[in-house]
C-alpha positions as CSV (number, residue, x, y, z in Angstrom):
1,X,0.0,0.0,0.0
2,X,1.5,3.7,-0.8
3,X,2.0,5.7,2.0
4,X,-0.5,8.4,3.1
5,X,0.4,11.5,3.8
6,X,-1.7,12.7,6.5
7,X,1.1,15.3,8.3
8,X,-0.4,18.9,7.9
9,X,3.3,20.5,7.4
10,X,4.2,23.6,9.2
11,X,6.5,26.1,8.7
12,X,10.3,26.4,9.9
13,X,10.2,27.0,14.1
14,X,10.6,30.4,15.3
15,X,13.1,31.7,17.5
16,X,12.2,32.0,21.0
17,X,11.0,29.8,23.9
18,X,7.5,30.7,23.4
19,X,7.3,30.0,19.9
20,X,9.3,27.0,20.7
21,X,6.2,26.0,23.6
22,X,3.9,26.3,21.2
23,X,5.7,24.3,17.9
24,X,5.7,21.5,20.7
25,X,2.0,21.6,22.2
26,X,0.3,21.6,18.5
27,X,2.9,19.9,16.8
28,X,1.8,17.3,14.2
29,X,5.3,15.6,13.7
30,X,5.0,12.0,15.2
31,X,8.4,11.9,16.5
32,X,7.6,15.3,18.7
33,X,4.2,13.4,19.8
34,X,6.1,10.5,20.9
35,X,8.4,12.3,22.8
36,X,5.8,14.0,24.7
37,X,4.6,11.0,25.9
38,X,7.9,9.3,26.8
39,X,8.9,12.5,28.5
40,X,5.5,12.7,30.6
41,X,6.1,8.6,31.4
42,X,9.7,9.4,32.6
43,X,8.6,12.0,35.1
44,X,6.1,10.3,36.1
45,X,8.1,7.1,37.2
46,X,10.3,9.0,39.3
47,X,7.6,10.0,41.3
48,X,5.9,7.2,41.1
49,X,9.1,4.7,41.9
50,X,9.6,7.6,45.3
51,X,6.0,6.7,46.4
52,X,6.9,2.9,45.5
53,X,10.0,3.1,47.9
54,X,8.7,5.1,50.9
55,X,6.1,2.6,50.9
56,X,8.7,-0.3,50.7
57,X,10.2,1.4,53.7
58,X,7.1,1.2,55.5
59,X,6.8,-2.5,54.9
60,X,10.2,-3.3,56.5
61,X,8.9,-2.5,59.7
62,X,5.1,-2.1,59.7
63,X,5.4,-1.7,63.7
64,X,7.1,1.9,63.1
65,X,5.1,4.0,61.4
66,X,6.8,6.1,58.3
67,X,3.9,7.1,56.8
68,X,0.5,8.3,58.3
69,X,-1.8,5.1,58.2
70,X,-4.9,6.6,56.9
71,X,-2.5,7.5,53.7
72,X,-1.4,4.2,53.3
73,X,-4.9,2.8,50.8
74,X,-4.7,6.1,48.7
75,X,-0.5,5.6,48.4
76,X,-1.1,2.0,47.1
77,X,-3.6,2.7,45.0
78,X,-1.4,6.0,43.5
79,X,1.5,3.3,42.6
80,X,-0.9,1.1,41.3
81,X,-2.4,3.6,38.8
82,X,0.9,5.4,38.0
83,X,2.6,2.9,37.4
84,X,0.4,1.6,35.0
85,X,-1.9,3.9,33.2
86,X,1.2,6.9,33.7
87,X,4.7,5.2,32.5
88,X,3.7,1.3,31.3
89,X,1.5,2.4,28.8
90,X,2.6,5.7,27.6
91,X,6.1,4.8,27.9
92,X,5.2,1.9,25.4
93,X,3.0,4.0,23.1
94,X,5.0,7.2,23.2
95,X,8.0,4.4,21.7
96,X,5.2,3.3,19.0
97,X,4.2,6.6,17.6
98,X,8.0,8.3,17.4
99,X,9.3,4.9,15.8
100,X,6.6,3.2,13.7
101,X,5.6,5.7,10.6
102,X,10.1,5.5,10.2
103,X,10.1,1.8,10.4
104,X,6.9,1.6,7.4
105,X,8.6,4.4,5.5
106,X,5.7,7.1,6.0
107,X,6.3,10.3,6.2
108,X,3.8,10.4,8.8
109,X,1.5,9.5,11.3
110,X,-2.4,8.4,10.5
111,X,-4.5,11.0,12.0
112,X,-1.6,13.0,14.2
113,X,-3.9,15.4,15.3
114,X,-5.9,12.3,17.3
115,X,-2.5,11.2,18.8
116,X,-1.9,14.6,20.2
117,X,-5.2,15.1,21.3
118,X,-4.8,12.0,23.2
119,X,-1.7,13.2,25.2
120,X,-3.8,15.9,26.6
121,X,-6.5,14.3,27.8
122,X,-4.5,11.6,29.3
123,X,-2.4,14.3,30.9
124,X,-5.5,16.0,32.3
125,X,-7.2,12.6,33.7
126,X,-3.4,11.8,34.7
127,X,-3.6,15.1,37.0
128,X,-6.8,14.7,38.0
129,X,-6.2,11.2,39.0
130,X,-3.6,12.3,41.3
131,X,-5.5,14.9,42.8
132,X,-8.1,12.7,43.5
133,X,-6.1,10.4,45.2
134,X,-4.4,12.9,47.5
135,X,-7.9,14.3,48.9
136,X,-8.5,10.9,50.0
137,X,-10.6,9.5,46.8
138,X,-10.0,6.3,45.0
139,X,-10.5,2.8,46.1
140,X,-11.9,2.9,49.6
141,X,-11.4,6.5,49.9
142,X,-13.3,8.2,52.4
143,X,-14.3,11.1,50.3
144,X,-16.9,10.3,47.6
145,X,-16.8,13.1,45.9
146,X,-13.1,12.4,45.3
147,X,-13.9,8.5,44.6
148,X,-16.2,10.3,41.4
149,X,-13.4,12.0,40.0
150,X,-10.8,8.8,40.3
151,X,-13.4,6.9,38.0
152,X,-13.9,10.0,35.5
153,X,-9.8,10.6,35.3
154,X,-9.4,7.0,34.6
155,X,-12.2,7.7,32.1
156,X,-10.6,10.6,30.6
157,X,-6.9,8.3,30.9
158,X,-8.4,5.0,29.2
159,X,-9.8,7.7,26.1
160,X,-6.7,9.2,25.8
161,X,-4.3,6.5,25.3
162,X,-7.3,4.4,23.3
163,X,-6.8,7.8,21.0
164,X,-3.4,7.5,20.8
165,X,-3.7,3.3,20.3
166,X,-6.2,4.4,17.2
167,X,-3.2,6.2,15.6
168,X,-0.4,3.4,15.9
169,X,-3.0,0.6,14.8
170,X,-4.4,2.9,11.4
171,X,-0.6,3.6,10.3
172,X,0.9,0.7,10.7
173,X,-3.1,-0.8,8.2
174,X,-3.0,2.3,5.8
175,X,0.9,4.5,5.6
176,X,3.1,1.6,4.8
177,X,5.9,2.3,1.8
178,X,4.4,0.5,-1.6
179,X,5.4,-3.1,-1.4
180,X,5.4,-3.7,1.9
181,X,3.2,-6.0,2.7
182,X,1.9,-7.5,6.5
183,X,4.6,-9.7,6.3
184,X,7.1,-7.2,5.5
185,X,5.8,-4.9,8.4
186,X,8.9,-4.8,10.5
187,X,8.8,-6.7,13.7
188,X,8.1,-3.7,16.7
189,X,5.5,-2.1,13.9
190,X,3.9,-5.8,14.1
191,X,4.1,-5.9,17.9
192,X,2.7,-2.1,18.3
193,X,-0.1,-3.0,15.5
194,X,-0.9,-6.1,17.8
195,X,-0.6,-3.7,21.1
196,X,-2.3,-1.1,19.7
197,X,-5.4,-3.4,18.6
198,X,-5.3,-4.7,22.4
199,X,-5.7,-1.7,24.0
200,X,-8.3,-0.7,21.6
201,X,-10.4,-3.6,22.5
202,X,-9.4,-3.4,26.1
203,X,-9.9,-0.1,27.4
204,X,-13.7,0.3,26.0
205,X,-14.5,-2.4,28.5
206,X,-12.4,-1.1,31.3
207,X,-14.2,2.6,30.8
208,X,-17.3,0.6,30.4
209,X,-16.9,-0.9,33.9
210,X,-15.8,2.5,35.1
211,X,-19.0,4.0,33.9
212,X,-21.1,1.6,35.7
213,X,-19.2,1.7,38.5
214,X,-19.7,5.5,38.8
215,X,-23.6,6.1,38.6
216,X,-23.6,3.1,40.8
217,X,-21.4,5.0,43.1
218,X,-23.2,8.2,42.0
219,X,-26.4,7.0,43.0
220,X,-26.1,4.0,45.2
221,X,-29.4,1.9,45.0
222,X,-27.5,-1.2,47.0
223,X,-26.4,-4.6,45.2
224,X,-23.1,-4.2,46.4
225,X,-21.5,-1.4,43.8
226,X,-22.2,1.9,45.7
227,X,-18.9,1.3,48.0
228,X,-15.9,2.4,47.8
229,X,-14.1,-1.1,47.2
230,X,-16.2,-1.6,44.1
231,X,-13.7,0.0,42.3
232,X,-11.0,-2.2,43.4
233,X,-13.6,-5.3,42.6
234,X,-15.6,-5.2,39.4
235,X,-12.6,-3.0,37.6
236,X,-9.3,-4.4,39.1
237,X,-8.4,-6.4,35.9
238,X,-7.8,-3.0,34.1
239,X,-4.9,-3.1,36.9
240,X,-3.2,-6.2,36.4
241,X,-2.7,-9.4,34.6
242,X,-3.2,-10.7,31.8
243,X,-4.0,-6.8,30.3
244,X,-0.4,-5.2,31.7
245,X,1.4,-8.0,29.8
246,X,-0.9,-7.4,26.8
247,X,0.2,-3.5,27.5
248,X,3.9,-4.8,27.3
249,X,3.9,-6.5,24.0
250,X,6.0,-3.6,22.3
251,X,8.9,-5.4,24.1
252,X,9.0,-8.3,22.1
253,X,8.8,-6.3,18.9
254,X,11.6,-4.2,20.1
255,X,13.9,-7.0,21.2
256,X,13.3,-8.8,17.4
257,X,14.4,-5.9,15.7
258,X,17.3,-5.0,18.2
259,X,18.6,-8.6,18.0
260,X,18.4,-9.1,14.0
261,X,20.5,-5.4,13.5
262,X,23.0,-6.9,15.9
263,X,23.2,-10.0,14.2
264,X,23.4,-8.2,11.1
265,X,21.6,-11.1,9.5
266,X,17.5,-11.3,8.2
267,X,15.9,-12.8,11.3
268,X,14.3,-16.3,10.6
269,X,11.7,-17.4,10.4
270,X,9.4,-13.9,10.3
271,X,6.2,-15.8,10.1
272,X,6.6,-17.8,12.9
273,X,8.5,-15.3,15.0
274,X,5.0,-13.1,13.9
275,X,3.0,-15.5,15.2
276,X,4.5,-15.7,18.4
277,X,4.1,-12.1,19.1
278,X,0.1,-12.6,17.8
279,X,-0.3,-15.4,20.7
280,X,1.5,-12.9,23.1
281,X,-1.7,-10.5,22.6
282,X,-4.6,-13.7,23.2
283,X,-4.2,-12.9,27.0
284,X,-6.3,-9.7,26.2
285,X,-9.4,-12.2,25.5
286,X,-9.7,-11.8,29.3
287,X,-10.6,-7.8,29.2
288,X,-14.1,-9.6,27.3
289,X,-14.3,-11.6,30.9
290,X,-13.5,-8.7,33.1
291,X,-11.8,-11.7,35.2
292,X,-8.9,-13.8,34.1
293,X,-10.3,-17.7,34.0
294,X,-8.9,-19.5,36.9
295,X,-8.4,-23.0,37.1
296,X,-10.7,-23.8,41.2
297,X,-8.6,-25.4,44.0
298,X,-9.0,-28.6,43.5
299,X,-10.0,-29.4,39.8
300,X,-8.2,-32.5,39.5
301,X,-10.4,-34.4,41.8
302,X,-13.8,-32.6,39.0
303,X,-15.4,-34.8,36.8
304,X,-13.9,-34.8,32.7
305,X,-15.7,-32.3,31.6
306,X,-15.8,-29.4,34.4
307,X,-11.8,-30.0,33.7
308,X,-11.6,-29.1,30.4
309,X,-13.9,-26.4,30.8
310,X,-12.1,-24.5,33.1
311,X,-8.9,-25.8,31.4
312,X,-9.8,-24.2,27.5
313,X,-10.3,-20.6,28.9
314,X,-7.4,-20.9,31.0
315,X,-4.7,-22.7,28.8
316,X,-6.1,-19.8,25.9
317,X,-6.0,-16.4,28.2
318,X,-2.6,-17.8,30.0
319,X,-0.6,-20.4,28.2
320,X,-0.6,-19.2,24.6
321,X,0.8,-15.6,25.8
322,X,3.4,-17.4,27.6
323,X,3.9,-20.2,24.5
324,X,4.2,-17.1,22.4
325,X,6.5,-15.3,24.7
326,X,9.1,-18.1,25.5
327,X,8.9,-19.3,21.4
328,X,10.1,-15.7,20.8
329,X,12.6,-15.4,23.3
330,X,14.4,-19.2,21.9
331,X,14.0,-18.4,18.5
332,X,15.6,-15.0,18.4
333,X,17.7,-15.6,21.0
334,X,19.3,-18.8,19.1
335,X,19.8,-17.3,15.6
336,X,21.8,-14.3,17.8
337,X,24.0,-16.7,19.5
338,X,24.3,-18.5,15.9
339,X,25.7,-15.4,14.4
340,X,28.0,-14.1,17.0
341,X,26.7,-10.7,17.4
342,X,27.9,-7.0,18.3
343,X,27.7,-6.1,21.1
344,X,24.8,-3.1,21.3
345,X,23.8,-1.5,23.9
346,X,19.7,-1.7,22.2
347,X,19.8,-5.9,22.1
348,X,20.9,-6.2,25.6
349,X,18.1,-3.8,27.1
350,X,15.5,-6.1,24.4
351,X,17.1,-9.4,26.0
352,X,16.7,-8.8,29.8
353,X,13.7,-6.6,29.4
354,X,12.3,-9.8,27.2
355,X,13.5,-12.8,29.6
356,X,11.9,-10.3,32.8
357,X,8.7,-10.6,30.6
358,X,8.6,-14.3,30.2
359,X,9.2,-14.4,34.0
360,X,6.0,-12.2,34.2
361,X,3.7,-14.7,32.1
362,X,5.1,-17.7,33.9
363,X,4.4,-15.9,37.4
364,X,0.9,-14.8,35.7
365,X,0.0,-18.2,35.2
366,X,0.5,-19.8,38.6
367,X,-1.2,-16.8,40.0
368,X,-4.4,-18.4,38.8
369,X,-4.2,-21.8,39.9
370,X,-6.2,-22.3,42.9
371,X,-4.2,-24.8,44.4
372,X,-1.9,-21.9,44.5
373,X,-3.4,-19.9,47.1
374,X,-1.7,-16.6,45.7
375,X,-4.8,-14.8,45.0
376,X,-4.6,-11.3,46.6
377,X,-1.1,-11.7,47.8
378,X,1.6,-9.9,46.7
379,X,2.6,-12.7,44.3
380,X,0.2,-10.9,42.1
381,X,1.8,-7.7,43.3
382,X,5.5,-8.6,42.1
383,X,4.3,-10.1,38.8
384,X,2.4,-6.8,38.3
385,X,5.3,-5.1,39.0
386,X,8.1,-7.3,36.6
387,X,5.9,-6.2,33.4
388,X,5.9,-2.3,34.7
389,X,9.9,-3.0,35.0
390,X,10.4,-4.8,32.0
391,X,8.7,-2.9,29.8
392,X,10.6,1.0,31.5
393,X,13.9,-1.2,30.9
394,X,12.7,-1.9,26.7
395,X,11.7,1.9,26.8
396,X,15.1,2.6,27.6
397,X,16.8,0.6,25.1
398,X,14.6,2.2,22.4
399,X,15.7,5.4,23.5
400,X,19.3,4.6,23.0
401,X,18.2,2.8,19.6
402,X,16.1,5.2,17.8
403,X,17.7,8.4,19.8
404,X,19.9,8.9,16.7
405,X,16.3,9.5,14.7
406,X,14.5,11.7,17.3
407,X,17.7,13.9,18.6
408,X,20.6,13.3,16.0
409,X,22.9,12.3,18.8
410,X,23.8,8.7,20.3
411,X,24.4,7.8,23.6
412,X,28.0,6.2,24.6
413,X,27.7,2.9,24.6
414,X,29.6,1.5,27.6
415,X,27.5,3.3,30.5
416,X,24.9,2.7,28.9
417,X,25.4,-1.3,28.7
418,X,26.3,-0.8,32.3
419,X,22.8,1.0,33.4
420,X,20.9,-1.7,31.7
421,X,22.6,-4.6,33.7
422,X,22.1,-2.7,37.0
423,X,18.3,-1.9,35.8
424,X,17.6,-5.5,35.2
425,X,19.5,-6.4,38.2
426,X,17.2,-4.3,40.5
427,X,14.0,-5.3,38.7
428,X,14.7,-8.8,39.4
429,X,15.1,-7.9,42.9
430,X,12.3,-5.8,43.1
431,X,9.9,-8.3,41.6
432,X,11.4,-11.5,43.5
433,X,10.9,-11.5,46.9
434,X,7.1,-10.3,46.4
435,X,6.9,-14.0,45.1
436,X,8.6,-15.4,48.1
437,X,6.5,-13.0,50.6
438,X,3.2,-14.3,48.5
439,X,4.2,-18.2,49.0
440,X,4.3,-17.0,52.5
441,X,0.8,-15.4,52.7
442,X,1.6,-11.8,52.6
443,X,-1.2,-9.9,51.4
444,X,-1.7,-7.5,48.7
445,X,-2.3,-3.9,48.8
446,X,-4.3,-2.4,46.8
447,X,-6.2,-3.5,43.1
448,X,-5.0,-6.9,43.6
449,X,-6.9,-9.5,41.7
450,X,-10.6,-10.3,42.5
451,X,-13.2,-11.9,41.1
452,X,-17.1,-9.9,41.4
453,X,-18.2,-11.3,44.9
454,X,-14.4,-11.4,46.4
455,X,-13.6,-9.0,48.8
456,X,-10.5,-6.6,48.0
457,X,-7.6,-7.1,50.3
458,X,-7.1,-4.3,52.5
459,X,-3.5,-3.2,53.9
460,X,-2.1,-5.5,56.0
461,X,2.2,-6.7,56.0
462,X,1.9,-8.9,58.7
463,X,2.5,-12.6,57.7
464,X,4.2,-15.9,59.0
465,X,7.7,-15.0,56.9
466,X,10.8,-13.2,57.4
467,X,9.2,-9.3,57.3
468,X,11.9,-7.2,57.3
469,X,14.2,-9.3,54.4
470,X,11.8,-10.1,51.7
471,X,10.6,-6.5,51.7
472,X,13.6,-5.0,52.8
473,X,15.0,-6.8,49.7
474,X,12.1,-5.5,47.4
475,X,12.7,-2.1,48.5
476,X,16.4,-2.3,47.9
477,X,15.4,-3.8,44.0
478,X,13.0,-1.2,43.6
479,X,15.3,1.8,44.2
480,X,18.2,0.5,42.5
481,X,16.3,0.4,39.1
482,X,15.4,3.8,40.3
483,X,18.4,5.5,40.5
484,X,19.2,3.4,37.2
485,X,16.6,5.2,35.3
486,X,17.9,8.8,37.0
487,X,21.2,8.0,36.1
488,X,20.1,7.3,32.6
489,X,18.2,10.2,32.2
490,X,21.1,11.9,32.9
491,X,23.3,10.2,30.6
492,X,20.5,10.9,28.0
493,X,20.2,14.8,28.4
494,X,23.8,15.4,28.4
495,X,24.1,12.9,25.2
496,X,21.5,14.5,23.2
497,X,22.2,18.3,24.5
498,X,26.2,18.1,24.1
499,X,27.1,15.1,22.5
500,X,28.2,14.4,18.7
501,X,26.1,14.3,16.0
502,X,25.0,10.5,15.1
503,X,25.7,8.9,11.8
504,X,22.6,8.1,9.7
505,X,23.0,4.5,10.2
506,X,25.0,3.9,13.4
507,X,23.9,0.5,14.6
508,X,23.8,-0.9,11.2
509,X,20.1,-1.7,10.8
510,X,17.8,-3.5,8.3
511,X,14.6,-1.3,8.3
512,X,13.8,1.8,7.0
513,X,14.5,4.2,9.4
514,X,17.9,4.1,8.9
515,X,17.4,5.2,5.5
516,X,16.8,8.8,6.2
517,X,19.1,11.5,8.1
518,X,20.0,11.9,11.3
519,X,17.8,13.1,13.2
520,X,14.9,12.9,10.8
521,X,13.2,15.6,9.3
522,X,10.0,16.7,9.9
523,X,8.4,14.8,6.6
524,X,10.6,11.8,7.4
525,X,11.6,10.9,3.6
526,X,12.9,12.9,1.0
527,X,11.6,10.3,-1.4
528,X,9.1,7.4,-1.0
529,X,10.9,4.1,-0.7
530,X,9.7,0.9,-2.4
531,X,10.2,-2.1,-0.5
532,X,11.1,-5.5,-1.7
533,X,11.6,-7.7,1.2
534,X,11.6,-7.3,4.8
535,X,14.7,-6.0,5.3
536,X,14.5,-3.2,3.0
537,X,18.0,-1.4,3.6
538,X,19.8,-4.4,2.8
539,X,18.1,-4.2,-0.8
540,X,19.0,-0.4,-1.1
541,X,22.9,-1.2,0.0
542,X,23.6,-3.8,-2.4
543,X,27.4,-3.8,-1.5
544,X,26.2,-4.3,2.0
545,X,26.9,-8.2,3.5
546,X,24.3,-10.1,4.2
547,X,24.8,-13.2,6.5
């Protein structure tokens, strides 16, 4: 299909910080959109991570009290929601929108002005949100004119980033360069296109629920939905898994691309490695449910039949995500070690953020076995919090692998291989002992997993296992990846302020988008590119080797 040109051009920027301000708040350049969200989801995880260590503190030693207790529910729940709905998400769809139109050879967005729009309003439901929560609203908040406006900000979030979801799904169907077919699509473009379609499914039902739930709340008539822990009970799944993994499936785009540059070989085979990413995006079948299927305590002792009913829903929403996930990881991860790779900073950040991933689906899984017993512990809560991680560490990489595109400037490769170790390091240990504490009976928070009819856990750290090392332990993980973000934020702003200007090609890559300048214009391409095979710069370099 040609490309579309849907980017309403505007003139050369003016001098001045004002007119700079305002090329950036009505800009129609994807890669400036993009930005804006992956600039928004970077502030807001340092705030978010702070909240997420204090309260690790308070953990350690629940017998001292850091934190005033009546702050604790609305602090949880603030975590919860930020670190979800404010950096997982728009971290992985502010990545989509300032790489994909490059990677399909467009010289622009579908329908910018939508994906704009969208940043705003999920800015203004993300500052609403917050407000909300601070004057004591959200789940089981005491203030019910503050619980209304959590559910509307969510409301005006889920529309926001669905707007934004729109954009990335209609490029990546209608603004691909002429001959490049769905197979062709490169593999991240595949994996946002499958993302984006998730989300847009997803998030109708999720502000559907929160609908309900607040002219319920609005106007209690009884049934159970006028309290406050509704919230946490008929719309927790738009909190956790399978939907966050679903939200996370960018990474395993990112790390297929990353790993078949460094290989510097066409990544085999596409269809299956295509399909594996497709079964990665099944687990958001369960937003239809509103509750993941779980397999009941017990179901082995249940007649034939009960079995495989509860075992088809189950081995659907949470095995072929994870069959996907893992065939992904082997495949890719074989035909780098086949061809000895280079080093790059981008394929190491796709590896660990990838293999943390996989770690999140297998966890996912067990959560829901009944024989478990890890419902509403903070199993849950460490899974949960391995896709959040995994998916800020892929962010990270694409920032150092498509910075050359949106600044014109590369980041030095040796801190930066060093900052994604110690990032994967602390997400590891962030995630970890959560599992161990949930074994142990430790309870969840906030938004952990319920079905309609459970009761939400409340807060509550005391539990039969060691207190002070499991959590001391998480909040050690926790704040390491912290400071590993801040330090490469850092590294980033000096790089892309001061640093030298990037070659057009520095990492040697096989899509399109290191086919135009660095950084890239405002239109993208000079001239519209016609693709012949999936890795269309090794057709435009003939002289280049191919392995």
């Amino acid at each position: 299909m040609s490309t579309i040109d849907t980017h309403a051009s505007s003139a050369p920027a003016s001098p001045g910080v004002l007119a700079c301000v305002a090329d950036w708040i009505g800009t129609t350049d994807h890669k400036r959109i993009g930005r804006l969200y992956l600039g928004a989801s970077a502030l807001a995880f340092i705030a978010v991570a702070a909240v997420g260590v204090l309260l690790g503190i308070e953990r350690v030693s629940p017998t001292r009290e850091w934190l005033e207790v009546g702050s604790l529910t609305q602090l949880f729940a603030l975590e919860r929601f930020g670190f979800t709905y404010l950096v997982l998400l728009p971290a992985m769809l502010g990545v989509a929108i300032a790489a994909v139109p490059l990677q399909l050879g467009a010289r622009a967005l579908a329908l910018p002005r939508l994906a704009l729009g969208g940043w705003w309003l999920w800015l203004f439901g993300a500052v609403l949100g917050v407000y909300a929560l601070a004057q004591d609203g959200g789940p089981g908040g005491a203030d019910a004119r503050f619980v209304d406006l959590f559910m509307l900000s969510l409301l005006l979030v889920a529309a926001g980033l669905a707007a934004g979801a729109c954009s990335v799904a209609t490029s990546v169907l209608t603004n691909r360069a002429p001959g490049m077919n769905m197979r062709r699509v490169p593999y991240f473009s595949w994996a946002a296109l499958v993302a984006s379609l998730a989300v847009v499914v997803a998030l109708p039902v999720f502000a559907g629920d929160l609908l309900y739930l607040y002219v319920a709340h609005h106007y209690p008539s009884g049934g159970g939905l006028s309290g406050n822990l509704a919230l946490s009970e008929w719309a927790g799944h738009g909190f956790t898994q399978p939907l966050t993994l679903v939200f996370a499936l960018p990474v395993l785009g990112f790390f297929a691309d990353a790993a078949a540059t460094a290989s510097g070989a066409r990544l085999r085979p596409r269809g299956t490695i295509q399909l594996a990413i497709g079964l990665a995006g099944v687990g958001v079948l369960a937003s239809a449910l509103q509750a993941p299927p779980m397999l009941d305590a017990g179901l082995i002792h249940e007649d034939f039949s009960t079995i495989v009913r509860q075992l088809l829903p189950f081995g659907i929403v949470h095995g072929l995500p994870l069959l996907g996930t893992f065939a992904l990881l082997a495949l890719t991860t074989r035909q780098l070690l086949a061809a000895k790779p280079k080093v790059q900073a981008p394929v190491v950040y796709g590896l660990l953020a990838t293999a943390l991933l996989l770690g999140a689906h297998a966890a996912s899984l067990v959560t829901h076995v009944g024989d478990a017993a890890l419902v509403g512990t903070t199993f849950e809560e460490g899974t949960w919090l391995l896709v959040v991680l995994a998916a800020v560490l892929a962010a990270l990489g694409a920032v150092t692998y498509w910075g050359p595109k949106w600044w014109g400037r590369s980041l030095p490769s040796v801190p930066t291989l060093g900052i994604a170790l110690v990032a994967a390091a602390g997400a590891a240990l962030a995630a970890a002992p959560l599992h161990v504490a949930g074994f142990a009976d430790q309870l969840g928070a906030v938004f952990p997993f319920v079905q309609p009819g459970m009761q939400a856990s409340v807060v509550n750290f005391d539990y039969s296992g060691p207190l002070e090392l499991w959590n001391g332990l998480h909040t050690i993980g926790l704040g390491l990846f912290a400071v590993a973000v801040l330090a490469f934020v850092a590294l980033a702003l000096r790089a892309f302020l001061l640093g030298k200007s990037a070659e057009d090609d520095p990492w040697g890559g096989q899509t399109l988008e290191w086919a135009t300048t660095s950084p890239a214009p405002a239109d993208n391409f000079a001239t519209v590119h016609v693709v012949k095979s999936a890795e269309p710069l090794v057709d435009l370099q003939p002289n280049r080797s191919d392995a």
